[in-house]
Z-matrix of the N, CA and C atoms (Angstrom, degrees):
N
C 1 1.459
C 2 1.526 1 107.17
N 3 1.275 2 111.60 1 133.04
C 4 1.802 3 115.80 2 152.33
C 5 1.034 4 135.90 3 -128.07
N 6 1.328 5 98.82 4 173.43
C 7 1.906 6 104.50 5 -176.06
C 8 1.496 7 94.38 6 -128.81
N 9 1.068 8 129.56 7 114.85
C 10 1.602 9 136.29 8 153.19
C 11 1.877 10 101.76 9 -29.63
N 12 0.988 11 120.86 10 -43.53
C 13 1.668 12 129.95 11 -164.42
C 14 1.462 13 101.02 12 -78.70
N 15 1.279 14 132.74 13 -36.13
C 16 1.064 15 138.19 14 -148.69
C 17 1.240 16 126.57 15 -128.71
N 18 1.384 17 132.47 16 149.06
C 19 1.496 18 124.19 17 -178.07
C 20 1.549 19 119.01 18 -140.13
N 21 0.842 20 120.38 19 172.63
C 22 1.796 21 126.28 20 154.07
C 23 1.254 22 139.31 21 -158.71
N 24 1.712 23 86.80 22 143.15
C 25 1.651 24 84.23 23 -151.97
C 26 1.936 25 101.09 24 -108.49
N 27 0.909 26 105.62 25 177.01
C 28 1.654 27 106.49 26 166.79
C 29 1.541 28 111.39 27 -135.00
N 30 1.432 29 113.46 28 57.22
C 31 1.731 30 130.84 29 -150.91
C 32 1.536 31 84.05 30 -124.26
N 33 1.561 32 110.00 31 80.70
C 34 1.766 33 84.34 32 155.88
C 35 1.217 34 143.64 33 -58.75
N 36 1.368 35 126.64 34 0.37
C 37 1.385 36 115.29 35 -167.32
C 38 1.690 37 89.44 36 -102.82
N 39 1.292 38 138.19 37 2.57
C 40 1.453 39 139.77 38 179.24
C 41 1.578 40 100.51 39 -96.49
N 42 1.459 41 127.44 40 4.52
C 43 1.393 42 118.64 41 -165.82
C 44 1.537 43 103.46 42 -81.05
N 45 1.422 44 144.88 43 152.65
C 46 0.961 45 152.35 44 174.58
C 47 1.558 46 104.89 45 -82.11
N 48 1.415 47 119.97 46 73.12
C 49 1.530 48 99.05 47 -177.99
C 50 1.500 49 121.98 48 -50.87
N 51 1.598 50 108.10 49 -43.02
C 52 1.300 51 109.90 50 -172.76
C 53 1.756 52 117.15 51 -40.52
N 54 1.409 53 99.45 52 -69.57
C 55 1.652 54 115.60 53 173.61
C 56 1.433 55 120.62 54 -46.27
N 57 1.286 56 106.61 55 -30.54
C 58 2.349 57 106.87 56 -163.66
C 59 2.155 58 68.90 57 -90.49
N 60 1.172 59 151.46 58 -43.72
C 61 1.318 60 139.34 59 -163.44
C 62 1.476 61 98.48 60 -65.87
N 63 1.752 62 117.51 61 -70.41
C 64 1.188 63 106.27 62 179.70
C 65 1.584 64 132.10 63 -39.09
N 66 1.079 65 94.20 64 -44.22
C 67 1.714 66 110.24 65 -173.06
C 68 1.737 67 103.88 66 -56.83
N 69 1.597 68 111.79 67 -46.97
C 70 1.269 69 100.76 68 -149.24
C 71 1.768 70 97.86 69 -97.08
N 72 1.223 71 121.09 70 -11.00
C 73 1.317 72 118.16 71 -172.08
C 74 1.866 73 101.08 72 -100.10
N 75 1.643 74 117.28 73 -30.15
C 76 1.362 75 89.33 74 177.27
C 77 1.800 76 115.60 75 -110.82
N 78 1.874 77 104.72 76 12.16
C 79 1.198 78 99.76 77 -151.83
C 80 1.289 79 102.87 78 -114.15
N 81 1.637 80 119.88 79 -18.79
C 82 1.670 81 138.56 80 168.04
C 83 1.501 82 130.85 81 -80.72
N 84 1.309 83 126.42 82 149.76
C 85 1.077 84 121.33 83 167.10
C 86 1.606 85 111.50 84 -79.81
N 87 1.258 86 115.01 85 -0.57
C 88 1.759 87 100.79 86 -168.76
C 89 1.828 88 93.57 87 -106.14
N 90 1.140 89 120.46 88 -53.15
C 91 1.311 90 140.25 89 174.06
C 92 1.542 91 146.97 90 -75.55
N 93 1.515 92 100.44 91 26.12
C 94 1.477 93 140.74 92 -159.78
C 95 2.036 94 77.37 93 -70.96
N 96 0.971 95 110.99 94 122.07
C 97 1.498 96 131.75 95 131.32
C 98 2.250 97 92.49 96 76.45
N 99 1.311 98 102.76 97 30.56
C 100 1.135 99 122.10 98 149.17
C 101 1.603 100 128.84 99 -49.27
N 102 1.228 101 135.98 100 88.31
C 103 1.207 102 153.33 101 -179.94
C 104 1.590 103 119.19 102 -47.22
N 105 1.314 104 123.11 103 130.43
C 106 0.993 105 120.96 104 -161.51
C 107 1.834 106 119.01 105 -59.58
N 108 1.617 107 102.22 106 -47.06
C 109 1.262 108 119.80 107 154.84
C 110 1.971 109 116.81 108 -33.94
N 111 0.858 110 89.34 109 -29.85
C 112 2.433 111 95.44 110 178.64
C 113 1.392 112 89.37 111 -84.00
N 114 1.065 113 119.64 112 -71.05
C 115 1.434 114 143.61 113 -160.51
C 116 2.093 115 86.52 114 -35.48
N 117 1.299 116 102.81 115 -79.68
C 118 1.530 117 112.44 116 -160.25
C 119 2.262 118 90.51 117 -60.11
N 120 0.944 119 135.97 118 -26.22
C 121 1.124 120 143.42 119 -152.84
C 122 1.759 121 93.88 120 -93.57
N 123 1.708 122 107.07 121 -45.50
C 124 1.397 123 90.14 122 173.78
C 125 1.541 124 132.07 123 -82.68
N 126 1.476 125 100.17 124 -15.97
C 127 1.642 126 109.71 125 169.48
C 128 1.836 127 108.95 126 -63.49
N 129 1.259 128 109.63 127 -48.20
C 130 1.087 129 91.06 128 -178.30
C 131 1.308 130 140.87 129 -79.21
N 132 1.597 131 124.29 130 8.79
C 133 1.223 132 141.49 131 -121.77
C 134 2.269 133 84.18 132 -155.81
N 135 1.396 134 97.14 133 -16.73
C 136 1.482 135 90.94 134 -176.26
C 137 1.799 136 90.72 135 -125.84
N 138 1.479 137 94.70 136 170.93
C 139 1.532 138 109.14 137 161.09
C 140 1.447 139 123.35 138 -86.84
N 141 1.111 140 112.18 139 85.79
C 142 1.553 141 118.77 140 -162.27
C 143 1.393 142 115.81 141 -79.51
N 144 1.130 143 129.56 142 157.12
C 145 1.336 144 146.80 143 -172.67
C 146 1.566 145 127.34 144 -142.48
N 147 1.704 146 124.17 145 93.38
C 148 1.117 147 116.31 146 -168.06
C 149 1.745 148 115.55 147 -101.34
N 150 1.154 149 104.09 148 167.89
C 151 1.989 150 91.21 149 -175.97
C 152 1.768 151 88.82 150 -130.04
N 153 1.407 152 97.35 151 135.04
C 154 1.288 153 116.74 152 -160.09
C 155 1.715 154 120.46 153 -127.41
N 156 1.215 155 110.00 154 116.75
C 157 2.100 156 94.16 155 174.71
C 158 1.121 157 101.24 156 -65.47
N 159 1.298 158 105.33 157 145.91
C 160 1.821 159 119.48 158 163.86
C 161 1.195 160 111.32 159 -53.20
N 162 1.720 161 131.43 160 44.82
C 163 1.176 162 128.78 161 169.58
C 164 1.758 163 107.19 162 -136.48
N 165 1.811 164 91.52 163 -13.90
C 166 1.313 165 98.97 164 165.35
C 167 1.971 166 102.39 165 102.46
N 168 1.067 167 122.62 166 27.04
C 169 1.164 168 148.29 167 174.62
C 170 1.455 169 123.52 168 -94.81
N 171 1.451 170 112.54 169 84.85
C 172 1.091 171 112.49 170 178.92
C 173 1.232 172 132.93 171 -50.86
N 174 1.345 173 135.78 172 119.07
C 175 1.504 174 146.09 173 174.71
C 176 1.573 175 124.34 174 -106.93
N 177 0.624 176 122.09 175 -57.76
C 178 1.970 177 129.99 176 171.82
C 179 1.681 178 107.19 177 -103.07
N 180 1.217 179 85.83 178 162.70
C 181 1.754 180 106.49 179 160.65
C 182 1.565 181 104.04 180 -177.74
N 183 1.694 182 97.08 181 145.82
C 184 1.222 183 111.38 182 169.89
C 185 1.436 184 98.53 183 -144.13
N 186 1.580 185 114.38 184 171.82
C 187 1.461 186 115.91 185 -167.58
C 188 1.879 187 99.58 186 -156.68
N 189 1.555 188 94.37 187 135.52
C 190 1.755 189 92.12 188 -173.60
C 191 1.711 190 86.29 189 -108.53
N 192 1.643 191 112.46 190 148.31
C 193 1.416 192 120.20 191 156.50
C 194 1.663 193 104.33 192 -97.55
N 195 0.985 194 111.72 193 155.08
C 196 1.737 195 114.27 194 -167.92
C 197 1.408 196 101.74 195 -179.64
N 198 1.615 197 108.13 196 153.32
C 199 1.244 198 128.44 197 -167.27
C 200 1.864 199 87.79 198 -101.96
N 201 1.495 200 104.77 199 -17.46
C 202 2.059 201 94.26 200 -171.48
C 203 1.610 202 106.46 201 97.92
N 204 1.491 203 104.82 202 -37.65
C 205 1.773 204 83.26 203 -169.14
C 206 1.628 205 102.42 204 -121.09
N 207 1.644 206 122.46 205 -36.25
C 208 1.192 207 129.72 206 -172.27
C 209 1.809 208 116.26 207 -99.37
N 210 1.077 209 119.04 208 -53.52
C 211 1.785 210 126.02 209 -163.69
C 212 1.699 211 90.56 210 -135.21
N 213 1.421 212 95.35 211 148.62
C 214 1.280 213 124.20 212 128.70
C 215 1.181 214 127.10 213 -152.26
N 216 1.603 215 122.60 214 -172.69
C 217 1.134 216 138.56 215 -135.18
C 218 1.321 217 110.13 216 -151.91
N 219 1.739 218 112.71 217 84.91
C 220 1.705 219 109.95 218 170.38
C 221 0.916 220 124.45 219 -62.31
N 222 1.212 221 123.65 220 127.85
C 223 1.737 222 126.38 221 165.18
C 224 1.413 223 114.19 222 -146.26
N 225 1.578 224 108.61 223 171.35
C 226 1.511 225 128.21 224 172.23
C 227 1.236 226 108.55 225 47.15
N 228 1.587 227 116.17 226 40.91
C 229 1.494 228 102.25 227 166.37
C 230 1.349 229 128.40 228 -112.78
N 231 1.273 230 114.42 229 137.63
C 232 1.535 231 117.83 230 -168.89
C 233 1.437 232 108.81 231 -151.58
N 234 1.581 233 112.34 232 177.88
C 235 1.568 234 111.88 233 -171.37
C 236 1.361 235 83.62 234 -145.36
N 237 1.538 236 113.14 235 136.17
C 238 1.300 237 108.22 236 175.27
C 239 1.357 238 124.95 237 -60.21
N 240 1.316 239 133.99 238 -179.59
C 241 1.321 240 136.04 239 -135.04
C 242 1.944 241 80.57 240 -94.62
N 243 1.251 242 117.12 241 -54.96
C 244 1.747 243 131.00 242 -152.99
C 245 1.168 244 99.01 243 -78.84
N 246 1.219 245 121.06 244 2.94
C 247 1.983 246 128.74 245 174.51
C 248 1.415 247 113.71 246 -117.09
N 249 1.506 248 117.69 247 -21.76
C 250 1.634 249 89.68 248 -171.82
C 251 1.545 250 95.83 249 -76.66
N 252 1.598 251 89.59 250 -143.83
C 253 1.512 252 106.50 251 -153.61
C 254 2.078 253 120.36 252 65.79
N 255 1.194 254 102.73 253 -22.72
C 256 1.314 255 108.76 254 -179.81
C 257 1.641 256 129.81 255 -89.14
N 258 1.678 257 104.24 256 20.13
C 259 1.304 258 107.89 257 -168.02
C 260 1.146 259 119.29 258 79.11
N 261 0.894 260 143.19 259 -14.29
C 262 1.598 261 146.45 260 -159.11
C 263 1.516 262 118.37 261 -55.69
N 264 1.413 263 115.11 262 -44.40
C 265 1.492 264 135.92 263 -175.11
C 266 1.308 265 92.84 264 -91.36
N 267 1.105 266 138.55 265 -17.91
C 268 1.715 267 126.12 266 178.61
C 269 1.551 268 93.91 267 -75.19
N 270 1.602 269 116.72 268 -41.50
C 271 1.056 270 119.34 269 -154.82
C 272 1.471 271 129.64 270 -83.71
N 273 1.672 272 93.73 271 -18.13
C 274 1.516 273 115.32 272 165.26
C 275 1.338 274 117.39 273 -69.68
N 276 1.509 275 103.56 274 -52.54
C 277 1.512 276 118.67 275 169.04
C 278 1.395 277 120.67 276 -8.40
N 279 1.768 278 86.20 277 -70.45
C 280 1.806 279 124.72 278 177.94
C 281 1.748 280 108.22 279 -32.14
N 282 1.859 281 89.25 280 -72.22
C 283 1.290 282 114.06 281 -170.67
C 284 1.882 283 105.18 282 -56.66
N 285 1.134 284 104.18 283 -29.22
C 286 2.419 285 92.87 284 176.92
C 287 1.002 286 87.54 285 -91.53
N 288 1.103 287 150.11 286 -33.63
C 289 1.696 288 133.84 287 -148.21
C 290 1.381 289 88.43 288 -73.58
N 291 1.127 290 126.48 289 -49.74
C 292 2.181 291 148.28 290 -165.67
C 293 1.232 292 103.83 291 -82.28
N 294 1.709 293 120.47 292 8.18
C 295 1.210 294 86.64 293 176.77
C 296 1.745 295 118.23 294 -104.78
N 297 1.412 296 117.61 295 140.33
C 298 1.004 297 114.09 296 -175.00
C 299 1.380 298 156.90 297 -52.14
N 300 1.295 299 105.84 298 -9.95
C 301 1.582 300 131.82 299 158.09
C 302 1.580 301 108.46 300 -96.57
N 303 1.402 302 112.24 301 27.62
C 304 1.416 303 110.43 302 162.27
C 305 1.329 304 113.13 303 -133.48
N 306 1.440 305 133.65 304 13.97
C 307 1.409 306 141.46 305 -177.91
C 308 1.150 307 136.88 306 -67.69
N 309 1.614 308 104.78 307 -37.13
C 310 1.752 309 120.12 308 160.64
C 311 1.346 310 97.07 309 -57.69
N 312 1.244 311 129.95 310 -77.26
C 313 1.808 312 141.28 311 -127.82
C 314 1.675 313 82.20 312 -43.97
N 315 1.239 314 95.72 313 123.42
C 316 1.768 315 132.15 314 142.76
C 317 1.489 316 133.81 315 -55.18
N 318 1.077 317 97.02 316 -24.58
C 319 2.044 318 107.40 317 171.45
C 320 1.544 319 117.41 318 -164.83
N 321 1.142 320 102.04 319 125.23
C 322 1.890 321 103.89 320 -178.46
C 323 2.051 322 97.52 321 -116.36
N 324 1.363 323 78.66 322 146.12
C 325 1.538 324 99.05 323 170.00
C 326 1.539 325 122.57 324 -111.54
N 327 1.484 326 112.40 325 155.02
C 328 1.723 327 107.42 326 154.88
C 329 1.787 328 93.45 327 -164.83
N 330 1.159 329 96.16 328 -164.17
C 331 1.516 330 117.61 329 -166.72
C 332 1.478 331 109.53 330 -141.16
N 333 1.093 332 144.93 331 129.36
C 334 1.519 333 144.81 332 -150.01
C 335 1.596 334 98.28 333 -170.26
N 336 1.128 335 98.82 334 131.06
C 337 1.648 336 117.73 335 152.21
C 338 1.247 337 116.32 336 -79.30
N 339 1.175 338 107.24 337 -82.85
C 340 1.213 339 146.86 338 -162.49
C 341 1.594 340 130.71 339 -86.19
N 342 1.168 341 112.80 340 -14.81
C 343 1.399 342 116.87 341 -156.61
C 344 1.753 343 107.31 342 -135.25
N 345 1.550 344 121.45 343 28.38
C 346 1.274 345 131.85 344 -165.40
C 347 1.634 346 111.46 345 -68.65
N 348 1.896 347 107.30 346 -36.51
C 349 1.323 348 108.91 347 158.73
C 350 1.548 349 122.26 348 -34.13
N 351 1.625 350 107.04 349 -63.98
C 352 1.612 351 108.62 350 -175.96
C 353 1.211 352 117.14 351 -39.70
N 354 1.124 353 126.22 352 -39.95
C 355 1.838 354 144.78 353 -134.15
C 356 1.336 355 77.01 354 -96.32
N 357 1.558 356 99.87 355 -87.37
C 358 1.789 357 99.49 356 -168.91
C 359 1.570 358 116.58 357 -23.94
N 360 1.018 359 123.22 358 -37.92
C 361 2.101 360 114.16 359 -175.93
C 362 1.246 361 108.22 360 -68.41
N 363 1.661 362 111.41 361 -12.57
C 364 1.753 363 111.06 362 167.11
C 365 0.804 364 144.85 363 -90.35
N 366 1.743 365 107.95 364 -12.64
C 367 1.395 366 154.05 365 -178.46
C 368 1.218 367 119.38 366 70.11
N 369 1.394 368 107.81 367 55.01
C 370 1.701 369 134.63 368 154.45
C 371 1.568 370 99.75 369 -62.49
N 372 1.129 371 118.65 370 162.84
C 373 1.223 372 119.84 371 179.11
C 374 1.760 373 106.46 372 -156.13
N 375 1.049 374 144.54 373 -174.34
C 376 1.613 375 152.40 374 139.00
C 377 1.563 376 97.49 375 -55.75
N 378 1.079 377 121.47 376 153.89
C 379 1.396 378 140.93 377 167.29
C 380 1.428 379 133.87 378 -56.62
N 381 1.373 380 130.45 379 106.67
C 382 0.936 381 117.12 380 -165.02
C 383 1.383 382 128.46 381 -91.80
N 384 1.347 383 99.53 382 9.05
C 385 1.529 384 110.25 383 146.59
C 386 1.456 385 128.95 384 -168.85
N 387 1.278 386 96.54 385 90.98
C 388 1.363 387 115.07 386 175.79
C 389 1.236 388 129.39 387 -21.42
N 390 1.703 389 98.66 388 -64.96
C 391 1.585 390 112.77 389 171.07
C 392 1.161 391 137.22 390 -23.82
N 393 1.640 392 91.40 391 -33.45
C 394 1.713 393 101.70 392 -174.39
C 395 1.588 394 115.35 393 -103.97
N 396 1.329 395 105.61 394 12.97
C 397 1.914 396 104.40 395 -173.26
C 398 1.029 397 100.79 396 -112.03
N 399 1.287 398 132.37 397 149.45
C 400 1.042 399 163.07 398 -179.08
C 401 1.375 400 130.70 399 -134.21
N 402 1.799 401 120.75 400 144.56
C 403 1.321 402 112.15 401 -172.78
C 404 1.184 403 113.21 402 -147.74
N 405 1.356 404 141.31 403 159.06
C 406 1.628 405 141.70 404 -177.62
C 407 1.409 406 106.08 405 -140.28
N 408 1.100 407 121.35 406 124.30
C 409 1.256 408 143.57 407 -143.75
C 410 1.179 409 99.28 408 -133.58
């Protein structure tokens, strides 16, 4: 998918720390009061993905944890509030699902409230077996 307006990059040093911190510590239910220090620790530590105006204006980010060949792990992704509606998160979607050091992996994860529609067009699903997952909190 594209947007003439829009881009994405996977350039950490273009990430807006300030904004993906604000956003995710006062603006999420998962990432409420997230420290800037995590914030810069999980970008670098994940394969990050930012969504950008062609002016270079950061708007979204999401970030996969992954081993490269077996699992990963969606998280922290969002589009700011004054951008969606514009496809953007369909389009990111697009852009990790395609990305090429993610083609082997055999099983991806995330955690969602709210947003199970998105997932499903990627073919996220509920778990198909519960029984066997486990978590430590």
């Amino acid at each position: 998918m594209t947007n003439s307006n829009f881009y994405i990059s996977t350039d950490k040093s273009a990430m807006d720390v300030d904004m993906i911190t604000d956003f995710l510590s006062r603006k999420t239910y998962w990432a409420r009061g997230r420290s800037r220090e995590a914030v810069e620790r999980s970008i670098q530590n994940s394969l990050s993905f930012g969504v950008y105006t062609n002016d270079g204006v950061q708007v979204g980010f999401a970030r996969v944890v992954t081993d490269y060949t077996i699992f990963a792990w969606l998280m922290d992704v969002f589009i700011l509030e004054t951008y969606r509606g514009k496809g953007l998160s369909k389009m990111l979607m697009t852009e990790i699902m395609a990305h090429p050091e993610l083609q082997t992996l055999k099983r991806w994860g995330l955690n969602t409230n709210d947003a199970h529609t998105l997932y499903e067009k990627f073919g996220f699903r509920g778990l198909s077996h519960p029984e066997i997952m486990m978590e430590k909190l």
